[in-house]
TIPAGU-319373 format. One record per atom (N, C-alpha, C): residue number from 0; atom name; x, y, z. Coordinates in nm, 2 decimals, decimal comma, always signed. Example, Ala and Ser with C-alpha at 12.3 -4.5 7.8 and 13.67 -1.06 7.14 Angstrom:
 tivo kolfi      X      Y      Z
    0     N  +1,32  -0,57  +0,78
    0    CA  +1,23  -0,45  +0,78
    0     C  +1,32  -0,33  +0,78
    1     N  +1,28  -0,22  +0,71
    1    CA  +1,37  -0,11  +0,71
    1     C  +1,29  +0,00  +0,79
END
This chain:
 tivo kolfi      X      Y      Z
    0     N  +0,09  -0,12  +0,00
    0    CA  +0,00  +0,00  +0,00
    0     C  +0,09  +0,12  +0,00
    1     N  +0,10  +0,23  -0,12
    1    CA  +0,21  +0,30  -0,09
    1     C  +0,07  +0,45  -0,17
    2     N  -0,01  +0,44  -0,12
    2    CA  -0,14  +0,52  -0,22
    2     C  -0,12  +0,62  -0,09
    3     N  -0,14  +0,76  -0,10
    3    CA  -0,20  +0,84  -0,03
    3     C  -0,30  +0,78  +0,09
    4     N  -0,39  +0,72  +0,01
    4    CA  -0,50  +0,72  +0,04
    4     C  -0,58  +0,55  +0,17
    5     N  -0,47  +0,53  +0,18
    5    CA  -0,48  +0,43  +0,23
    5     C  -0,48  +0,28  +0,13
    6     N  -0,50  +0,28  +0,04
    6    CA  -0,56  +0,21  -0,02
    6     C  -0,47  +0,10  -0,14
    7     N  -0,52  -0,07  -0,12
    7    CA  -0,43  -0,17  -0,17
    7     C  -0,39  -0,13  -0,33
    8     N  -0,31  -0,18  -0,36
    8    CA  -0,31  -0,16  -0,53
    8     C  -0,37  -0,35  -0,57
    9     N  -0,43  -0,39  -0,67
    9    CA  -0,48  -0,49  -0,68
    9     C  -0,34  -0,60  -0,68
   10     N  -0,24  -0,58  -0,73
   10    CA  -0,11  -0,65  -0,78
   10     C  -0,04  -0,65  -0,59
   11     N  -0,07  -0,57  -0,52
   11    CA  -0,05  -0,62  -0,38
   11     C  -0,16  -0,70  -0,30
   12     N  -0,27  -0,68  -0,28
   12    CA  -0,36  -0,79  -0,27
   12     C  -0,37  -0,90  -0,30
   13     N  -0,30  -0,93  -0,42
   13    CA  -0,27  -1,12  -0,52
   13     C  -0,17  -1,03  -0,62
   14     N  -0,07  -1,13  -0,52
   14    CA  +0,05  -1,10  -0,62
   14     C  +0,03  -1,23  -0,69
   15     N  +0,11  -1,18  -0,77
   15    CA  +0,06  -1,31  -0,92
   15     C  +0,23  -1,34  -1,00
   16     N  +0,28  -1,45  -0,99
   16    CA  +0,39  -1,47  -1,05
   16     C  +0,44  -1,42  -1,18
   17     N  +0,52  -1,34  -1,26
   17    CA  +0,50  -1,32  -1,36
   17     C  +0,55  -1,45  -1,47
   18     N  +0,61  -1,59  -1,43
   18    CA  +0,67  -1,64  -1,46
   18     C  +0,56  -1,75  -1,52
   19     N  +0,43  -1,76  -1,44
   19    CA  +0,38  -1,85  -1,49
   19     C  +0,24  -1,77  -1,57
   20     N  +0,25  -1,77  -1,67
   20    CA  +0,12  -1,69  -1,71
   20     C  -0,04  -1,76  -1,67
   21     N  -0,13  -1,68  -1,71
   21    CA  -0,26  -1,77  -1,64
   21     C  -0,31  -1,83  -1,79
   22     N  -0,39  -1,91  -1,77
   22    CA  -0,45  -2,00  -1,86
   22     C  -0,59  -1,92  -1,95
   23     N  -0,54  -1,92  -2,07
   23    CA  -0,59  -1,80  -2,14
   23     C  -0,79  -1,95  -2,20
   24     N  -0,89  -1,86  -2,19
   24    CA  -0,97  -1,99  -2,21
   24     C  -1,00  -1,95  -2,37
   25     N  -1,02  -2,07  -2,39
   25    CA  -1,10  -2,09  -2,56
   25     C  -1,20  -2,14  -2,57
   26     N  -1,31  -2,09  -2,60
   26    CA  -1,46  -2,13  -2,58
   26     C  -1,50  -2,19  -2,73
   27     N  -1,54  -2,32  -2,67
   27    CA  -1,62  -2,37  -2,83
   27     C  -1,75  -2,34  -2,89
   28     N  -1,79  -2,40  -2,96
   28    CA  -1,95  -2,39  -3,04
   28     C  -2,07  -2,39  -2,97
   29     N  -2,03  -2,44  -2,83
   29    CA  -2,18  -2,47  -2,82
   29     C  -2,23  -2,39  -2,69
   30     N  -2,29  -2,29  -2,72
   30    CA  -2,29  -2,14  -2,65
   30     C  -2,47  -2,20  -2,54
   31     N  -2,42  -2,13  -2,40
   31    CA  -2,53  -2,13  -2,30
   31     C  -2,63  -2,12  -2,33
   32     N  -2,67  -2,03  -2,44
   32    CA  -2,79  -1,98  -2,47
   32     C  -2,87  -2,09  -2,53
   33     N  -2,79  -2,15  -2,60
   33    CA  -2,90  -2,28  -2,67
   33     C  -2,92  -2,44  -2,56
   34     N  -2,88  -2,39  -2,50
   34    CA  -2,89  -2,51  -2,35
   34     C  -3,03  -2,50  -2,30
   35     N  -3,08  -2,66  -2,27
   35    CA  -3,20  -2,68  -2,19
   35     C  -3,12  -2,69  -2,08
   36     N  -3,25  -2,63  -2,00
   36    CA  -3,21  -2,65  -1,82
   36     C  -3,23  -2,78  -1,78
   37     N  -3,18  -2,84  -1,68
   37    CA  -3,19  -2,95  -1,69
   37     C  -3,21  -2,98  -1,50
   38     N  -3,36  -3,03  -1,47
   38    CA  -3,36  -3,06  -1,31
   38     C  -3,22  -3,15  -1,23
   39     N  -3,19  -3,09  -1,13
   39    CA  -3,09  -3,16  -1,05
   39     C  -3,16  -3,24  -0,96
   40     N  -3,10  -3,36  -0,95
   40    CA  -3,15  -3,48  -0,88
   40     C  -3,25  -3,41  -0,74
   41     N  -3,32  -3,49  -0,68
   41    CA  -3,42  -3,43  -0,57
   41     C  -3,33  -3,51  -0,46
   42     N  -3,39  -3,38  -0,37
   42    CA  -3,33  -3,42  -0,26
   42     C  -3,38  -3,53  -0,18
   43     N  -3,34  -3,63  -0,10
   43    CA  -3,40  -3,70  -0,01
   43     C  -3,41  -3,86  -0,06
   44     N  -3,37  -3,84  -0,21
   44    CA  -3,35  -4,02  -0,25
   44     C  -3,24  -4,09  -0,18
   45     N  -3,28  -4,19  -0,18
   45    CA  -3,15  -4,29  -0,09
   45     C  -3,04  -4,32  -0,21
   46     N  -3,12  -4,36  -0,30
   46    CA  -3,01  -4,42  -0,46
   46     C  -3,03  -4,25  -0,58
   47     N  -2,92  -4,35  -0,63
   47    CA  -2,96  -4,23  -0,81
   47     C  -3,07  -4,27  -0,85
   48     N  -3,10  -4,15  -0,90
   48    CA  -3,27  -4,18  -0,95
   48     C  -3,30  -4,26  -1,08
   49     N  -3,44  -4,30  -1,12
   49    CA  -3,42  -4,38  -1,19
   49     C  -3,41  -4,37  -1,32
   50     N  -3,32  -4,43  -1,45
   50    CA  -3,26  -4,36  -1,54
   50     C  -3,33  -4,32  -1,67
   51     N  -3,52  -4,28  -1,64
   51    CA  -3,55  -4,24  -1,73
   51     C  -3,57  -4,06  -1,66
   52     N  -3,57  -4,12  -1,56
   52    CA  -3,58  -3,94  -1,42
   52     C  -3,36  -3,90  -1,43
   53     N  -3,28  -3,93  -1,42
   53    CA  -3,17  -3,96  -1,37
   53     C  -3,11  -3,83  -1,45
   54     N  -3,04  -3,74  -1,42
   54    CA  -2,99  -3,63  -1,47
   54     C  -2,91  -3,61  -1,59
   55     N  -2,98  -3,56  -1,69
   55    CA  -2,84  -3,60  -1,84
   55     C  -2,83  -3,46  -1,87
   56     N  -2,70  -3,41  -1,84
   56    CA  -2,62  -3,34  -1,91
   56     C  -2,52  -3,34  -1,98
   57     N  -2,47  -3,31  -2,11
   57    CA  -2,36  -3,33  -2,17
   57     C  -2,31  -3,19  -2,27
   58     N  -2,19  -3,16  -2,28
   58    CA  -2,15  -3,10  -2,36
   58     C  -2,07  -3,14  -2,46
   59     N  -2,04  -3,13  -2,61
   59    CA  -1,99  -3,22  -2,72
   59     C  -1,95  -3,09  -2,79
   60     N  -1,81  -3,10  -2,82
   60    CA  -1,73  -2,99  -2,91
   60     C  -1,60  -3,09  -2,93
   61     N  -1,66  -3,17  -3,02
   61    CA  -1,52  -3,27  -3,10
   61     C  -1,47  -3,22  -3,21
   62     N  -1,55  -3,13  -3,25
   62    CA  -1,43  -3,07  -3,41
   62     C  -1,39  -2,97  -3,41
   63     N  -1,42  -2,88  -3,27
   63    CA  -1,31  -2,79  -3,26
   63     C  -1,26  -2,76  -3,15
   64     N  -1,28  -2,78  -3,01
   64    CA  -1,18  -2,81  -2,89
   64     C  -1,14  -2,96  -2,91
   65     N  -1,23  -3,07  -2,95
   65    CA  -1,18  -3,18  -2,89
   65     C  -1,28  -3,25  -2,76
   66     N  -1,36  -3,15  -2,72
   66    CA  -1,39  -3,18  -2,56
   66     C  -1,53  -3,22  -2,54
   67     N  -1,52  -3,38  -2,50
   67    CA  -1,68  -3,41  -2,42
   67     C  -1,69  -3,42  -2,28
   68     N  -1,75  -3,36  -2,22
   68    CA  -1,84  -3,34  -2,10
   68     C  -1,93  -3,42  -2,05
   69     N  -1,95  -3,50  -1,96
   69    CA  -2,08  -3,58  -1,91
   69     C  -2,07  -3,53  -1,75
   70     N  -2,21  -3,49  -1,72
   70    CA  -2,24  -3,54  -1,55
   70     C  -2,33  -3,61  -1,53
   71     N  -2,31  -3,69  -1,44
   71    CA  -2,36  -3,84  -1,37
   71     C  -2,39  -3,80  -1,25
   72     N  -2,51  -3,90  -1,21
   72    CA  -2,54  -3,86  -1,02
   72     C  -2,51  -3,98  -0,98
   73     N  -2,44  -4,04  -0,92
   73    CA  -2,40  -4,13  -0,85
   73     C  -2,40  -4,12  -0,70
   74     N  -2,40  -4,19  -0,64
   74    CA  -2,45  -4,23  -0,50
   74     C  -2,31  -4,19  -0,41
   75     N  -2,31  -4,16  -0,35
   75    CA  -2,12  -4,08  -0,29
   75     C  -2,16  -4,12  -0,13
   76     N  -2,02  -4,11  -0,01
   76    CA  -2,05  -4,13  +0,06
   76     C  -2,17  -4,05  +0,18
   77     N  -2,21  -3,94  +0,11
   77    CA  -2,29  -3,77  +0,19
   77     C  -2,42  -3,80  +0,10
   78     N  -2,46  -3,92  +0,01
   78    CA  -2,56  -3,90  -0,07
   78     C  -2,54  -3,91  -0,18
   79     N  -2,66  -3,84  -0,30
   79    CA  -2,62  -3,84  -0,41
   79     C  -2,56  -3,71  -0,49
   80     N  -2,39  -3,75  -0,53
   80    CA  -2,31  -3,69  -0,58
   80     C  -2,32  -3,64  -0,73
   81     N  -2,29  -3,49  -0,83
   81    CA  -2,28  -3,51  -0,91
   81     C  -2,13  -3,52  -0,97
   82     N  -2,11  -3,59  -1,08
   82    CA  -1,97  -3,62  -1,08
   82     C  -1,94  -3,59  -1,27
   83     N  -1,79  -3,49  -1,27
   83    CA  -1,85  -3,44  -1,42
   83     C  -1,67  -3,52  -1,46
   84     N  -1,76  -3,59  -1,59
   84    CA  -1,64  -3,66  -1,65
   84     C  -1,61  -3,61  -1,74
   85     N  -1,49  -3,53  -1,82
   85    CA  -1,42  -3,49  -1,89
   85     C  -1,33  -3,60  -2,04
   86     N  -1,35  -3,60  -2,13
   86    CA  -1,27  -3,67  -2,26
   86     C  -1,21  -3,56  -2,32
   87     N  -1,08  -3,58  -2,36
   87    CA  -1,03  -3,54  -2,43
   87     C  -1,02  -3,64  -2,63
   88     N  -1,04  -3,59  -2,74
   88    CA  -1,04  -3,66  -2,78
   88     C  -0,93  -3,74  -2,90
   89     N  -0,84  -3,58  -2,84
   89    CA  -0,71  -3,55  -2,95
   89     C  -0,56  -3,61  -2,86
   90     N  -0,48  -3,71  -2,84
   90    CA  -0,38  -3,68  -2,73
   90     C  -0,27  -3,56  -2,74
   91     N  -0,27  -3,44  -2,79
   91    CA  -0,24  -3,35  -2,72
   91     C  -0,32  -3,24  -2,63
   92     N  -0,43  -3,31  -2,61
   92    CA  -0,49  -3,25  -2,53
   92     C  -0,46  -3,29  -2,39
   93     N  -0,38  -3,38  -2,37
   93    CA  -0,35  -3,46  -2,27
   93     C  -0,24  -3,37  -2,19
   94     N  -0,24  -3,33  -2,04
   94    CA  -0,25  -3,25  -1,96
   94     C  -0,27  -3,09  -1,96
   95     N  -0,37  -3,07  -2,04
   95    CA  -0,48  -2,97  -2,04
   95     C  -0,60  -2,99  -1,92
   96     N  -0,65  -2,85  -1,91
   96    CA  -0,72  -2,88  -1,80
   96     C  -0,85  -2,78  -1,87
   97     N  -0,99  -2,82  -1,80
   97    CA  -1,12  -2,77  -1,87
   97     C  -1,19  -2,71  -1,73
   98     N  -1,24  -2,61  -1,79
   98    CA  -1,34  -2,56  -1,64
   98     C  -1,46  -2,61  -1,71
   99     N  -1,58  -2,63  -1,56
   99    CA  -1,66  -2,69  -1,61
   99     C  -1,79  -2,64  -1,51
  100     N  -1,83  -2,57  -1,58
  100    CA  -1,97  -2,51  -1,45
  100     C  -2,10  -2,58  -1,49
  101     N  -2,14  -2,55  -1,36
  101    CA  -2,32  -2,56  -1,36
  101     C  -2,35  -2,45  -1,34
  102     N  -2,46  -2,41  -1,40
  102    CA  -2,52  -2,25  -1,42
  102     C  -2,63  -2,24  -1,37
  103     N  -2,66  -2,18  -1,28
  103    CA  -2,82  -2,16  -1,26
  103     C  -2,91  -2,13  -1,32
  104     N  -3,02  -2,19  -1,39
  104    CA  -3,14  -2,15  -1,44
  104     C  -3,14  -2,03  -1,52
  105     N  -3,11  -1,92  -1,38
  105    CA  -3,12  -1,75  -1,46
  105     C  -3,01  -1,70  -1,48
  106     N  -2,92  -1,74  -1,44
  106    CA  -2,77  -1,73  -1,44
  106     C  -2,74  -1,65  -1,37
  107     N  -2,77  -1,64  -1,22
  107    CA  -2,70  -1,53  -1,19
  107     C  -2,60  -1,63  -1,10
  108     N  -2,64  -1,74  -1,03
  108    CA  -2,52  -1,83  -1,02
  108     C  -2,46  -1,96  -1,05
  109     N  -2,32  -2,02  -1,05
  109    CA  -2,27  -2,12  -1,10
  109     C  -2,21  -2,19  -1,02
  110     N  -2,18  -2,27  -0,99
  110    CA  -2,04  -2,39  -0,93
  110     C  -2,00  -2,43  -1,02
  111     N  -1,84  -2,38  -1,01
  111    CA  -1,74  -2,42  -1,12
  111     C  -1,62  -2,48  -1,06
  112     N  -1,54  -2,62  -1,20
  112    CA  -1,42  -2,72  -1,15
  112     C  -1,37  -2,67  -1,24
  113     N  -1,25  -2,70  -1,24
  113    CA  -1,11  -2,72  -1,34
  113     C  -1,10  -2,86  -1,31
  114     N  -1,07  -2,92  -1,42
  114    CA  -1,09  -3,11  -1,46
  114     C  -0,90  -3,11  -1,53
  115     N  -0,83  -3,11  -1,49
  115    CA  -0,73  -3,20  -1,57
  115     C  -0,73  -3,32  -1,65
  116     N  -0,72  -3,28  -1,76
  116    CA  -0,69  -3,42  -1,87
  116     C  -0,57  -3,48  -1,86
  117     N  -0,51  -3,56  -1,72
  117    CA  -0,47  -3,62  -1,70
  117     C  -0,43  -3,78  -1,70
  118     N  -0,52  -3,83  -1,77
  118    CA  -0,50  -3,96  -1,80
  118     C  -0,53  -4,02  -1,91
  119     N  -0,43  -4,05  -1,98
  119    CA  -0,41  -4,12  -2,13
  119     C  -0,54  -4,19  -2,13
  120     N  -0,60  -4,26  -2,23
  120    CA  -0,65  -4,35  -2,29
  120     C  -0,58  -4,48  -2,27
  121     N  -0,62  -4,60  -2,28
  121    CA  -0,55  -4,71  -2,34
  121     C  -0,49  -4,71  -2,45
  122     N  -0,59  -4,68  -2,52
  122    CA  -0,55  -4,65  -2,70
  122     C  -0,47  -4,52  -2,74
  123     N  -0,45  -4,47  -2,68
  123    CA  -0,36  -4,30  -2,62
  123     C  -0,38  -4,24  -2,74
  124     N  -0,51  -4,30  -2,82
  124    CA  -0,58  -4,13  -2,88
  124     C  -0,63  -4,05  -2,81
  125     N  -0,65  -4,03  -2,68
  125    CA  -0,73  -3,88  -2,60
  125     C  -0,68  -3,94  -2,45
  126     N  -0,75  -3,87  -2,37
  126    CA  -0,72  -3,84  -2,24
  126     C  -0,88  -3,81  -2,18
  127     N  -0,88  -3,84  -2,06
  127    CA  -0,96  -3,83  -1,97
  127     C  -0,94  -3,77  -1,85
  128     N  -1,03  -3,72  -1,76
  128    CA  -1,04  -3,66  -1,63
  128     C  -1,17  -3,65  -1,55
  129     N  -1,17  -3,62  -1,43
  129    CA  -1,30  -3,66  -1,37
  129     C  -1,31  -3,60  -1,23
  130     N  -1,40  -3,53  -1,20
  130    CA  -1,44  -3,44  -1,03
  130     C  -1,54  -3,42  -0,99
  131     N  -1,59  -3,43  -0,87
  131    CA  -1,73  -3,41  -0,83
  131     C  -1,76  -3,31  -0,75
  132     N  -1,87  -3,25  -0,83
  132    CA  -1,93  -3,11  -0,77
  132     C  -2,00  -3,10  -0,64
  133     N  -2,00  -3,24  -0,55
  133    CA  -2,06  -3,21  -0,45
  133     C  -2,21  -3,27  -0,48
  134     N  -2,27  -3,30  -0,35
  134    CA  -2,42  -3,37  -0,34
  134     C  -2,50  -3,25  -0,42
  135     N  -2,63  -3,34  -0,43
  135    CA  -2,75  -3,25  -0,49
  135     C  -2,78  -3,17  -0,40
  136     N  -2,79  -3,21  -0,31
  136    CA  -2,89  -3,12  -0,19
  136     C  -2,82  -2,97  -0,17
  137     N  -2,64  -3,00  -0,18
  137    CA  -2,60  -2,84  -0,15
  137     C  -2,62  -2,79  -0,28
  138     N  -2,58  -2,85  -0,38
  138    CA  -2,62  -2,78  -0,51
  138     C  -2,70  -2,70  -0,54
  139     N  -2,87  -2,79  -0,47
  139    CA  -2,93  -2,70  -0,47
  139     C  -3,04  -2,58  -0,40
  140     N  -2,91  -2,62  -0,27
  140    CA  -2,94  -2,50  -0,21
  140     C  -2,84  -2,37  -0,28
  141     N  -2,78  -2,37  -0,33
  141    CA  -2,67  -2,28  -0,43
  141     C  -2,72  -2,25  -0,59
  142     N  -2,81  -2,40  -0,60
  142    CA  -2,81  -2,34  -0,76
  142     C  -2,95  -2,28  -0,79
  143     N  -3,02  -2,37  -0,72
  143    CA  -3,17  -2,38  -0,73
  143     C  -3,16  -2,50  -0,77
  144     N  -3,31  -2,52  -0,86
  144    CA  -3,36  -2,67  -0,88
  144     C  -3,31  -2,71  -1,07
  145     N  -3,26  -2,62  -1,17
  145    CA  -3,25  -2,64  -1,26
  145     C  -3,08  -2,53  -1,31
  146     N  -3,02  -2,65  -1,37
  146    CA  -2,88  -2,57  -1,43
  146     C  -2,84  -2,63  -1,56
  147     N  -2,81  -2,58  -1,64
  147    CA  -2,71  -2,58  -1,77
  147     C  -2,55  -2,55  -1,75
  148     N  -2,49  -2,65  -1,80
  148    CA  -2,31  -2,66  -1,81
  148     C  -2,30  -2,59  -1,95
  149     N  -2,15  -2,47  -1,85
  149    CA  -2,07  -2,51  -1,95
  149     C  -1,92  -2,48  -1,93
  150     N  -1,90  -2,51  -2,06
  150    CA  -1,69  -2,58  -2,03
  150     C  -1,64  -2,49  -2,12
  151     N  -1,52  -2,48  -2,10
  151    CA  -1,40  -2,44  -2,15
  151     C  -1,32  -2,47  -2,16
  152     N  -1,18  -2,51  -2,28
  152    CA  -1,08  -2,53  -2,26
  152     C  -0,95  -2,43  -2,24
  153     N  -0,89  -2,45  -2,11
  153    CA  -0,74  -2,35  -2,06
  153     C  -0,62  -2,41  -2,12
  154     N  -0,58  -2,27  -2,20
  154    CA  -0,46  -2,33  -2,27
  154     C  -0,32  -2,23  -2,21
END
């Protein structure tokens, strides 16, 4: 703080390395706006719900990031978990990392991961990655009852 005025300069509040740059994003084709909302599991089931009720969201940009998206509700130790799996489909996409939000309904809020494409393939044409957003029930006390993904890849 060297201001008159009392006051931080942003670059002293988060100093920021200049050695590692930050991860610039590249957004694909397939834009929020054309997204259905999609209900988040209910609260108070014992199991995942059943798979014609069961939560399907996916994001698909294979011809120009490379990147598919799935979240899955699976059953976790706190309940039911959602858990967002990442493909890469190119292997140099292989340790790249993808943010990956759920968006609220109106958008005014999200819960967002960075997914590392950390793990080859067998066939080591692409890479995979995988993280979980947390049970339904805090979700949706944060998101509400309906959200749309979306991803990016950090290069």
């Amino acid at each position: 703080m060297d201001n008159s005025k009392g006051e931080a300069n942003l670059a002293d509040l988060f100093p920021c390395s200049q050695d590692a740059p930050l991860p610039m994003p590249r957004f694909g084709k397939v834009p929020l706006q054309a997204q259905q909302a999609q209900f988040l599991p209910a609260v108070g089931h014992g199991a995942a719900s059943k798979d014609d009720d069961a939560l399907s969201l996916s994001w698909l940009d294979e011809d120009e990031l490379g990147i598919r998206v799935f979240i899955r509700e699976e059953r976790g130790p706190q309940g039911i978990e959602l858990r967002a799996y990442a493909e890469g489909v190119r292997p140099e996409l292989l340790g790249k990392a993808i943010s990956v939000a759920l968006v609220a309904e109106k958008g005014d809020r999200f819960k967002r991961l960075t997914i590392s494409l950390d793990q080859p393939t067998e066939d080591k044409r692409g890479c995979s990655g995988k993280r979980s957003f947390g049970t339904a029930a805090d979700l949706r006390k944060q998101l509400g009852e309906k959200v749309t993904l979306d991803v990016f890849l950090l290069e």
